[in-house]
N, C-alpha and C positions, 0 to 999 in steps of 0.2 A: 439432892444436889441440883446447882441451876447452874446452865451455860451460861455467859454473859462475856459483851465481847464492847471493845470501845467505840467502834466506830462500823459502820454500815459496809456490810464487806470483807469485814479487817478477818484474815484467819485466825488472827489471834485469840482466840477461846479460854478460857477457867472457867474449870468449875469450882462453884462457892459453895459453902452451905447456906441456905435460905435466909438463916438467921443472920447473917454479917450483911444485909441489905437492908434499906430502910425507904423512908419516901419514896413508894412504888408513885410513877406517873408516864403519862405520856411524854412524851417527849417530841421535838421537831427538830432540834439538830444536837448530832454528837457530842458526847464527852470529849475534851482535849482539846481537838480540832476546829471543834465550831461550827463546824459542815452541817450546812440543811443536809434532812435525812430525806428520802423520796416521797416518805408517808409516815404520819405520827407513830410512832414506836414503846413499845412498854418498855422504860426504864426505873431505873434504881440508885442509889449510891449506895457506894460502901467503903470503908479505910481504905486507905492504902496497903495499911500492913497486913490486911488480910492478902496480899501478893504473897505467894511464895518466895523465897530468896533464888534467885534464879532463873524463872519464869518471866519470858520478853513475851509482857503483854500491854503494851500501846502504854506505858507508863513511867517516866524517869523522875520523878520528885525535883525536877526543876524547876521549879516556880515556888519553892520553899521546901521549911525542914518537913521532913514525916512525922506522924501519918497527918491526912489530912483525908476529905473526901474528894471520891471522883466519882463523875455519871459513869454508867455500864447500861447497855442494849440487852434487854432480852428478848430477842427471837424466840417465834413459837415452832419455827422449825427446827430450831437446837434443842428444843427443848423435848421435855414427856406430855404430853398434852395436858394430864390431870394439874401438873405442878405448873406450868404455862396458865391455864384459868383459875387457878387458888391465887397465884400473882398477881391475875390481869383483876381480880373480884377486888381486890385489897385497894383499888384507886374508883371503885365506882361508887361508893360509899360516899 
């Protein structure tokens, strides 16, 4: 499982399964928001609907019908180290 949060900050946490992510990259500003982030960041996209029903995580499908993608932040602090560098390996290729 991978933490992944929307924006720089944001408490907002899920955990995903690895597999529902895709285009691992750096990143310089946020999903959603837009917001430069303080320092380039390992991110990902992944569906929408991998959201739980339920779960308020920085995300309301306003901008169209679902699913669709969105970026997600992975932090290496949220994360288990090992599964943090198998992600971060995936974009240096």
């Amino acid at each position: 499982m991978v933490a992944v949060a929307r924006g720089w900050g944001d408490w907002r946490r899920l955990q995903v399964d690895e597999t529902v992510l895709f285009d691992f990259h750096m990143a310089t500003c946020a999903g959603g928001t837009q917001r430069n982030l303080p320092r380039p960041t390992l991110a990902a996209y992944m569906s929408c609907d991998a959201i739980p029903d339920g779960v308020e995580f920085g995300h309301s499908c306003r901008h169209g019908p679902a699913p669709h993608q969105i970026k997600v932040l992975i932090f290496k602090s949220h994360n288990d180290r090992a599964v943090y560098e198998r992600l971060h390996v995936q974009i240096r290729g």
